[in-house]
C-alpha positions in Angstrom: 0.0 0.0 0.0 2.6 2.6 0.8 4.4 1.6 -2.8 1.0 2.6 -4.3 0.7 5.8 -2.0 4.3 6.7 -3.3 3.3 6.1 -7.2 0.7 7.8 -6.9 2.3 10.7 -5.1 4.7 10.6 -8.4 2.4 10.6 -10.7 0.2 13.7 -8.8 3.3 15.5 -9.0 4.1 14.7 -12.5 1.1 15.8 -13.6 0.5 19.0 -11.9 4.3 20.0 -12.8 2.9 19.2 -16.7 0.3 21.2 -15.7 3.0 24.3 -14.9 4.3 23.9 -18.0 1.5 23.4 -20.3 0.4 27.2 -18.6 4.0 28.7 -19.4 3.9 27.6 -23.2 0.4 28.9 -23.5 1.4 31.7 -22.2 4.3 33.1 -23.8 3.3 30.6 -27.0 -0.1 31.4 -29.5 -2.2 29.1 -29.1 -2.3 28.3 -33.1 1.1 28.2 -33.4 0.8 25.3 -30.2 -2.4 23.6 -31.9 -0.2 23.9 -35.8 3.3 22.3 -33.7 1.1 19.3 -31.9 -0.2 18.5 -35.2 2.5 18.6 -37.0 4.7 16.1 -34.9 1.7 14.2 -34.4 2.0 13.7 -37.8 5.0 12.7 -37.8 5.2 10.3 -34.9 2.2 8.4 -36.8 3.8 8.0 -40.1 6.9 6.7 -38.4 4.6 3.9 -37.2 2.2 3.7 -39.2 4.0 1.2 -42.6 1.4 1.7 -44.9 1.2 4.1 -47.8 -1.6 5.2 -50.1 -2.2 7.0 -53.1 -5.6 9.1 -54.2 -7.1 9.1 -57.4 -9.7 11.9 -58.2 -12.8 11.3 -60.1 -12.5 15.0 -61.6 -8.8 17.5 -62.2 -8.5 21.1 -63.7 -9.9 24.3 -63.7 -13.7 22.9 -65.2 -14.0 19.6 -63.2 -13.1 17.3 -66.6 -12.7 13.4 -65.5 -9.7 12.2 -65.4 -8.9 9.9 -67.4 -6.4 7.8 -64.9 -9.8 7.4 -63.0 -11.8 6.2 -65.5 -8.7 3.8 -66.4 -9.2 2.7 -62.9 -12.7 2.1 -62.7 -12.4 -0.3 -65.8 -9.3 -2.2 -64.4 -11.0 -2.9 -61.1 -14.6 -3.8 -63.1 -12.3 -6.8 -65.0 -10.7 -7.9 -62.4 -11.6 -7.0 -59.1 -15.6 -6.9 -59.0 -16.1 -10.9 -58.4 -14.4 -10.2 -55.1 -16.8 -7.3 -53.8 -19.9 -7.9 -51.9 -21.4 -4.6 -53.1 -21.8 -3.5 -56.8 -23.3 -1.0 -59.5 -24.5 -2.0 -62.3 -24.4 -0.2 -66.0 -25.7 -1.2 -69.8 -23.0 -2.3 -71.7 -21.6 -1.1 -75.1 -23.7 -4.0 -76.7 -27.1 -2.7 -74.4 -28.1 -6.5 -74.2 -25.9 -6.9 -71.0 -25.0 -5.3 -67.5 -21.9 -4.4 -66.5 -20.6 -4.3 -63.3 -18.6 -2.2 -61.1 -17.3 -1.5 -57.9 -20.2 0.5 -55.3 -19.4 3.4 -53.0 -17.2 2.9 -50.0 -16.2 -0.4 -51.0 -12.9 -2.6 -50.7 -11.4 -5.1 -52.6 -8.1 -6.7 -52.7 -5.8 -7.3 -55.5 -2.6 -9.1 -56.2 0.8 -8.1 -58.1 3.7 -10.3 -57.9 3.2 -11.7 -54.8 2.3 -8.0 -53.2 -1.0 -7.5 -51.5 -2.9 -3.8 -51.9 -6.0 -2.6 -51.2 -8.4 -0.8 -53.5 -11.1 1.5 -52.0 -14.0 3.7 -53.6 -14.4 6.6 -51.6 -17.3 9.6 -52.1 -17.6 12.4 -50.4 -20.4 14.9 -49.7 -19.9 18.7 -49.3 -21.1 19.5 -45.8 -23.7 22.3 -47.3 -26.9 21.2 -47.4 -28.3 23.4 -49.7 -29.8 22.5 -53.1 -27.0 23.3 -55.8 -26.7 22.9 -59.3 -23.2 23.8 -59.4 -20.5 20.6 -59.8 -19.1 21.7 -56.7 -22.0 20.5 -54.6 -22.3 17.4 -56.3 -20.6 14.1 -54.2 -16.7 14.2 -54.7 -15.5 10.1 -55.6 -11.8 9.1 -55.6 -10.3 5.4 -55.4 -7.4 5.1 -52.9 -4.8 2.3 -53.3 -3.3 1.1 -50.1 -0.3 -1.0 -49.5 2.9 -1.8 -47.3 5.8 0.7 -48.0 8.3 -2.2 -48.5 6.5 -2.4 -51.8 6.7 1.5 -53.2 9.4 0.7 -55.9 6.4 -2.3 -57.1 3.6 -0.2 -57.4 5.2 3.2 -58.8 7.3 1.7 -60.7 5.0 -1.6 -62.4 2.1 -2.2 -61.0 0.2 1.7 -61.7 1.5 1.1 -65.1 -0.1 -2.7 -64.9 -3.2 -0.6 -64.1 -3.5 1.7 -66.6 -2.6 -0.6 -69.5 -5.1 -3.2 -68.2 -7.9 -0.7 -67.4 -7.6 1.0 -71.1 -7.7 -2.1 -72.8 -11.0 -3.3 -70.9 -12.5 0.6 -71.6 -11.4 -0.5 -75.5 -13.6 -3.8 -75.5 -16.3 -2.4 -73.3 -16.7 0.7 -75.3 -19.5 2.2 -76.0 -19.6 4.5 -79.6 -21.6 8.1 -78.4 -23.5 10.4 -80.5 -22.9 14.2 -78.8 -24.5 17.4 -79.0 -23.7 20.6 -77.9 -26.3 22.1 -74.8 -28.1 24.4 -75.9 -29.4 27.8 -74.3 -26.1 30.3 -72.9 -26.9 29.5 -69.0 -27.5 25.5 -69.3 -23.0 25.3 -69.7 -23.0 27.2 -65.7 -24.9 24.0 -64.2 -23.1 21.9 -66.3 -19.8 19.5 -66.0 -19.9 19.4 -69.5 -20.7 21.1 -72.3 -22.1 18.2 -74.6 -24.8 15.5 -74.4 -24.8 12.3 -75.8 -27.3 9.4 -76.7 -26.1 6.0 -77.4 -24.5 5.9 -81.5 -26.4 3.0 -83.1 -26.6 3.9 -86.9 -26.9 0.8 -89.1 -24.9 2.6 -92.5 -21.9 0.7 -93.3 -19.8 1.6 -96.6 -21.4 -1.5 -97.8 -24.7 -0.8 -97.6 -23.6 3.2 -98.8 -25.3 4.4 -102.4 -22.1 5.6 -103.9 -19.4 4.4 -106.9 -17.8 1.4 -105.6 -14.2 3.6 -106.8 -15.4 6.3 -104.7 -15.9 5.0 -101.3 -12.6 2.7 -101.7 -11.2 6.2 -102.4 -12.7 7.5 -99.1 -11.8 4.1 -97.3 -8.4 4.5 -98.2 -7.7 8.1 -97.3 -9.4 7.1 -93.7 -7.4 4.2 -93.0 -3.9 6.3 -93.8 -5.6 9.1 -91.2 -6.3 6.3 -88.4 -2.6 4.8 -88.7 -1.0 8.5 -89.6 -0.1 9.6 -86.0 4.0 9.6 -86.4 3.6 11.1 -89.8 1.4 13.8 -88.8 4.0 14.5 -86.2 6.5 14.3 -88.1 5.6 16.5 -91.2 4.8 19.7 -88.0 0.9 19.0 -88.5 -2.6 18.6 -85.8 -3.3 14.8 -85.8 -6.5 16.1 -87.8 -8.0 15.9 -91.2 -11.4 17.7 -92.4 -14.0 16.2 -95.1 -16.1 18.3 -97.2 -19.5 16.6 -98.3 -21.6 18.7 -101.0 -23.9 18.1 -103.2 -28.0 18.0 -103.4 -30.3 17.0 -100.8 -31.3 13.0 -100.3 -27.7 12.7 -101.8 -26.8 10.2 -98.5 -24.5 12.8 -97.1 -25.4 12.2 -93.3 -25.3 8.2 -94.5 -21.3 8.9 -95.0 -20.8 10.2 -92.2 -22.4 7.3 -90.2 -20.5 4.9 -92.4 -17.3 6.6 -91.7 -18.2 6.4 -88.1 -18.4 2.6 -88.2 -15.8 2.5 -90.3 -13.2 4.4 -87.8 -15.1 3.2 -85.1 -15.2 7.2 -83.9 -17.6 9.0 -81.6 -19.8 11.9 -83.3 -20.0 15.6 -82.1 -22.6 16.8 -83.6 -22.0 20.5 -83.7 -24.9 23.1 -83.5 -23.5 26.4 -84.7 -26.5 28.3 -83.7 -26.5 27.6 -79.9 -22.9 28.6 -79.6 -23.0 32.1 -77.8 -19.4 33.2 -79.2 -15.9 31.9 -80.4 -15.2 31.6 -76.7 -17.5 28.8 -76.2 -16.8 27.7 -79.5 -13.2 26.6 -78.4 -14.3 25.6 -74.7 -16.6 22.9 -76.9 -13.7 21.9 -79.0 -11.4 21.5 -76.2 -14.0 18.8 -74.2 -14.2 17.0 -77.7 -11.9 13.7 -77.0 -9.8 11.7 -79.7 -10.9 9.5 -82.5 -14.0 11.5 -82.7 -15.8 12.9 -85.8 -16.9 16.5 -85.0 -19.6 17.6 -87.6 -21.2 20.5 -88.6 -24.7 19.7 -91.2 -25.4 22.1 -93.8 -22.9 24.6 -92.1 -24.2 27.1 -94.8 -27.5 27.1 -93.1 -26.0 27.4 -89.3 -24.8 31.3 -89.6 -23.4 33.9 -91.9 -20.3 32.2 -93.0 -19.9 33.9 -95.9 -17.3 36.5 -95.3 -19.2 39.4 -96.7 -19.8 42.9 -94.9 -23.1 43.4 -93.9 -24.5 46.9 -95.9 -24.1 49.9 -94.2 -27.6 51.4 -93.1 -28.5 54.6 -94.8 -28.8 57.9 -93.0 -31.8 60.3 -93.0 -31.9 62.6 -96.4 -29.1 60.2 -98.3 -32.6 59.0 -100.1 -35.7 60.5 -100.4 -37.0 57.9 -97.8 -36.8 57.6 -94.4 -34.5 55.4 -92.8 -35.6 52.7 -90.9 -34.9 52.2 -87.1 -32.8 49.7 -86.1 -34.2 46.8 -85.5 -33.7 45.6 -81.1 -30.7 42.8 -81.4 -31.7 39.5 -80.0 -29.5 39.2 -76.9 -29.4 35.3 -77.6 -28.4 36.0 -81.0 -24.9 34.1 -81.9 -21.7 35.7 -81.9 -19.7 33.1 -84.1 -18.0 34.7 -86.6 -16.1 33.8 -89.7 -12.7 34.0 -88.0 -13.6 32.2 -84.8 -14.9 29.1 -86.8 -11.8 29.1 -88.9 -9.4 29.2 -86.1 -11.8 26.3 -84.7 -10.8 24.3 -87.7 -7.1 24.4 -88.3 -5.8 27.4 -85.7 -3.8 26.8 -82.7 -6.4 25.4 -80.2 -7.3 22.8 -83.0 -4.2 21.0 -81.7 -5.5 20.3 -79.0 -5.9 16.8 -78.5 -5.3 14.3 -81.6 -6.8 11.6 -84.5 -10.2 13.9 -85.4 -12.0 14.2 -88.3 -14.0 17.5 -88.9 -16.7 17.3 -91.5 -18.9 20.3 -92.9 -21.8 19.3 -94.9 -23.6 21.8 -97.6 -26.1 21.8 -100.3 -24.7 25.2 -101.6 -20.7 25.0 -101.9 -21.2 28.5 -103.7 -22.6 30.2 -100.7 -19.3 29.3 -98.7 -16.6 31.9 -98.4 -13.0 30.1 -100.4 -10.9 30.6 -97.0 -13.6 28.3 -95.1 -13.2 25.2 -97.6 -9.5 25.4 -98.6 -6.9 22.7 -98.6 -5.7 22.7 -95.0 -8.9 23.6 -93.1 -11.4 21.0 -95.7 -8.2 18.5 -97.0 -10.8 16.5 -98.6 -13.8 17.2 -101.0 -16.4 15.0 -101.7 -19.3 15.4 -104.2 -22.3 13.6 -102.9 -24.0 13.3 -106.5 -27.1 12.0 -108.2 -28.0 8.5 -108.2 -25.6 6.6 -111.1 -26.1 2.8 -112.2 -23.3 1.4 -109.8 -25.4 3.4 -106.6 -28.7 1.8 -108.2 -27.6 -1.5 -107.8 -26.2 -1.3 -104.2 -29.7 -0.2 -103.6 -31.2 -2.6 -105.2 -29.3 -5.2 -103.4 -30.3 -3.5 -100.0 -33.9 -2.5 -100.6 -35.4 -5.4 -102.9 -32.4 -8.1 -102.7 -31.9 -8.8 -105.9 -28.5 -8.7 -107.9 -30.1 -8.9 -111.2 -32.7 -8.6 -113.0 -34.2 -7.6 -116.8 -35.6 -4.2 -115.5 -32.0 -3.5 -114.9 -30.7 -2.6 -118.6 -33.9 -0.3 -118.2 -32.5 1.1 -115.0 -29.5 1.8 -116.7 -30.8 3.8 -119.5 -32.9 6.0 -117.9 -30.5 7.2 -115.2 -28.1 8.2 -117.8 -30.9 10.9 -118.8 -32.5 11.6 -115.5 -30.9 13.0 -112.4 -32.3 11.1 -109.2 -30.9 11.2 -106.1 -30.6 8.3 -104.0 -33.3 8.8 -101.3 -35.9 8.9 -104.4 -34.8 5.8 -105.5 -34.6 4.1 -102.4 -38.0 5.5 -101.8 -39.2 4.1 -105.3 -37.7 0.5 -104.5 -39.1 0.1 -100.6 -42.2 -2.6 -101.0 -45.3 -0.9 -99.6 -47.0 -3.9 -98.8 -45.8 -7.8 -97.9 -47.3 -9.2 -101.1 -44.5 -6.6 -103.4 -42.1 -8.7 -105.6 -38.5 -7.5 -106.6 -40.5 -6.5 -110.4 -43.3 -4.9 -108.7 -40.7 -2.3 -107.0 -38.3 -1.7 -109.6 -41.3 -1.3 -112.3 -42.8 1.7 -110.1 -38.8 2.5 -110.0 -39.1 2.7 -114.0 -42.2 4.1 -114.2 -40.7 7.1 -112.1 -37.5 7.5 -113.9 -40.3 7.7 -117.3 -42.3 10.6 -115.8 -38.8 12.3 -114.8 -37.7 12.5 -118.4 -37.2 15.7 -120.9 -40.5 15.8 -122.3 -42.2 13.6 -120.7 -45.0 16.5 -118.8 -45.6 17.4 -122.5 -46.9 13.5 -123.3 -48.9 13.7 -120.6 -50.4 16.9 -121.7 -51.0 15.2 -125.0 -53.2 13.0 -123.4 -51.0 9.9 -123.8 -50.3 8.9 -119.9 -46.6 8.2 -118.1 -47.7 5.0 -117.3 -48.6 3.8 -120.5 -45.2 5.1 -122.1 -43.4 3.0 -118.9 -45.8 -0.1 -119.9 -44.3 -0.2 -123.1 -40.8 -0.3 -121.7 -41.9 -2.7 -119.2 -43.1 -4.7 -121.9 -39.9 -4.5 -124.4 
């Protein structure tokens, strides 16, 4: 008993002269540079004992919030080969959208193993502590993955194993993907709510160059010059050019010019930005769309000389009262919403300096009026590549034919033939003239309305009718001979 009395004598003493002291630093010490010290070795003594090390991977980096791609490369690695270990999962459609595929869930942990080293991967999400209701990114839940393991393995993991991660986690994102079709947000605000600037919808388009209405010497033409673009990257580089080529499809409406550019899409295997010039407020939001764009992507822009004035002309100067013996008209009130894309901002969009940004794009204009278009717009350089969507020939007949009626010959053919070397028809109307209306249509029945419409197209052929002798009879006869 008197041991105790004595230790606990020691210990009184001890902790009133801690006590004394504790007041002296407080004293003559601020007490945030005392709370900044405590933490600080605190720190310190943990890490000496605590042997584990661990690395953080952000969902989102930069100034606009843009998702990383190192996270995304994780997400997929872990999907492949971690998920059949974790007891809770998320589920997602697949590229094929017959199939789920699965993911690690929030606040989850699974193990993985590298040459004999264990780690541990865990999804992490964070709230914001404000409650309020926010459309802003900032309020949204913050997700990271954090990669544990035992410091006698650092030299394993930084210098194989992230690299093991990355390459395995693109490769799954390669077989897993998932082709986008994406278009711009329109309205100025909707970007401020936004983390992105585009929308998408799945990209399912069924044209192939195959199943394309165009000369069999043209689309290998087009198939070629694509295929040198995909596998161009070191020559691009090395010649001092943007890893980037632009297309320039002209040519009459129903020619299949939005057809191409599906088929190319399959072809390359590319995502599609489909660019609306109209909701773009001005060239600055013009480039902040381009830059979100990602690689081996086709941006687009239909009937671009439709979307604004693109022509490179001065607008008129309005005339001042007593110039004329009229009176000049008041100004008409702006539209505040009107946009501010001009001429110069869409050409430095194309081929100026922030179009090397990023790598392996296509840009493709589209245009029923190539006139209208100012020359600096559609030059070599900014269009490389112009193609002239035309009127339906004999060798675009007969890939529609194949596709529509599934024939490869036939009699009415030579008929075909003939009358499309004297009428111009584009390939919509003939695909349209060949497309059974009813179950109980035969291959003749479709390509003999075909004929009969090619007859009533031909030079002359309103003045028979006004003669009383019908279009019909005159494609009878040919039916008949």
């Amino acid at each position: 008993m008197a041991r105790m009395s004595d230790r606990l004598a020691s210990l009184g003493s001890l902790a009133a002269s801690l006590m004394v002291v504790y007041a002296i630093i407080r004293r003559y010490l601020p007490l945030h540079l005392l709370e900044h010290s405590l933490t600080k070795h605190s720190f310190r003594l943990f890490a000496s004992v605590y042997p584990y090390v661990r690395i953080t991977i952000s969902e989102f980096s930069g100034d606009r919030l843009k998702r990383s791609e190192a996270y995304t490369a994780v997400e997929a690695y872990l999907s492949g080969s971690c998920s059949q270990r974790a007891n809770k999962l998320k589920a997602e459609l697949g590229a094929d959208c017959n199939s789920l595929t699965l993911s690690m869930d929030e606040h989850e942990e699974v193990t993985d193993d590298f040459e004999g080293a264990e780690l541990w991967w865990t999804s992490v999400a964070r709230t914001p502590r404000s409650q309020t209701v926010s459309f802003f990114p900032e309020a949204e839940a913050r997700r990271h993955y954090r990669l544990t393991f035992h410091r006698r393995h650092r030299e394993l993991v930084i210098g194989s194993y992230l690299a093991h991660v990355l390459r395995e986690g693109r490769e799954v994102r390669r077989r897993r993907r998932q082709r986008k079709l994406y278009t711009n947000i329109s309205g100025s605000r909707s970007y401020e709510y936004r983390k992105t600037m585009w929308s998408h919808v799945v990209f399912d388009h069924p044209s192939t160059f195959d199943t394309l209405a165009m000369d069999p010497g043209k689309k290998q033409d087009i198939m070629d010059d694509l295929i040198a673009f995909r596998n161009g990257k070191d020559y691009y580089a090395r010649i001092g050019k943007a890893w980037k080529r632009g297309y320039l499809l002209y040519g009459p409406p129903g020619t299949g010019k939005s057809s191409a550019i599906a088929a190319i899409a399959n072809f390359l295997d590319y995502d599609i930005y489909d660019l609306e010039l109209t909701s773009v407020k001005d060239n600055t939001q013009l480039r902040k769309l381009f830059i979100e764009t990602t690689s081996k992507s086709i941006i687009v822009l239909e009937d671009v000389d439709c979307s604004l004035d693109l022509t490179g002309k001065r607008k008129p100067k309005r005339k001042k009262e007593g110039e004329s013996g009229d009176k000049a008209k008041p100004p008409e009130k702006e539209d505040k919403e009107e946009s501010k894309v001009t001429l110069s901002g869409l050409l430095n969009f194309i081929d100026g300096l922030w179009s090397a940004c990023g790598g392996e794009r296509l840009i493709i204009f589209t245009t029923n009026h190539l006139e209208k278009l100012d020359p600096a717009l559609i030059r070599r350089g900014r269009m490389d590549k112009h193609i002239e969507m035309s009127h339906c020939g004999f060798e675009a007949f007969k890939v529609l034919a194949k596709n529509y009626v599934g024939v490869d010959a036939h009699p009415l053919f030579e008929a075909v033939r003939r009358l499309l070397e004297e009428v111009k028809m584009t390939p919509a109307d003939v695909a349209e003239n060949l497309m059974p209306k009813s179950a109980e249509e035969d291959d003749a029945s479709c390509l003999g309305r075909l004929v009969r419409a090619l007859e009533m197209g031909r030079p002359g052929a309103a003045a028979k009718v006004e003669d009383g002798s019908s279009g019909d009879e005159t494609a009878e006869s040919e039916l008949t001979s």
